[in-house]
C-alpha positions, 0 to 999 in steps of 0.5 A, a space after each residue: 148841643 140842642 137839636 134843630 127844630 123845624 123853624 131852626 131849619 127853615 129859618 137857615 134854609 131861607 138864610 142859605 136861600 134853599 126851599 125845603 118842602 114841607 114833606 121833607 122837612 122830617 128827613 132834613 131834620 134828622 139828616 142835619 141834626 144826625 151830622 151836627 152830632 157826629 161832627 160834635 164828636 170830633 175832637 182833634 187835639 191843639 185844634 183850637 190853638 191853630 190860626 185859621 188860613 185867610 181864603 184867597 181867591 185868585 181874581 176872575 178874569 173879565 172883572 177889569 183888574 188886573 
């Protein structure tokens, strides 16, 4: 995989409505794209054979269903 660029970046930070200051943006960077590459090394196997859970989340209360 590619590695981030600085306009990826922002572009998904702007999308996550997070403000990454200009200063830092080497550091997120290297941080973000270091992760993507670890995380592209994980290989567990059957993984892609396995149905992902729907997320189920038990009602608020004060949100007038009951």
């Amino acid at each position: 995989m590619a590695d981030l660029t600085d306009s990826d970046i922002l572009a998904l930070a702007k999308a996550s409505g997070i403000t990454i200051p200009a200063r830092l943006l080497p550091e997120v960077g290297y941080s973000l794209n270091g992760l993507l590459e670890a995380l592209s090394n994980i290989d567990v196997p059957g993984i892609d054979e396995v149905e992902p859970l729907p997320i189920v989340l038990p009602p608020t209360s004060g949100s007038g269903s009951r």
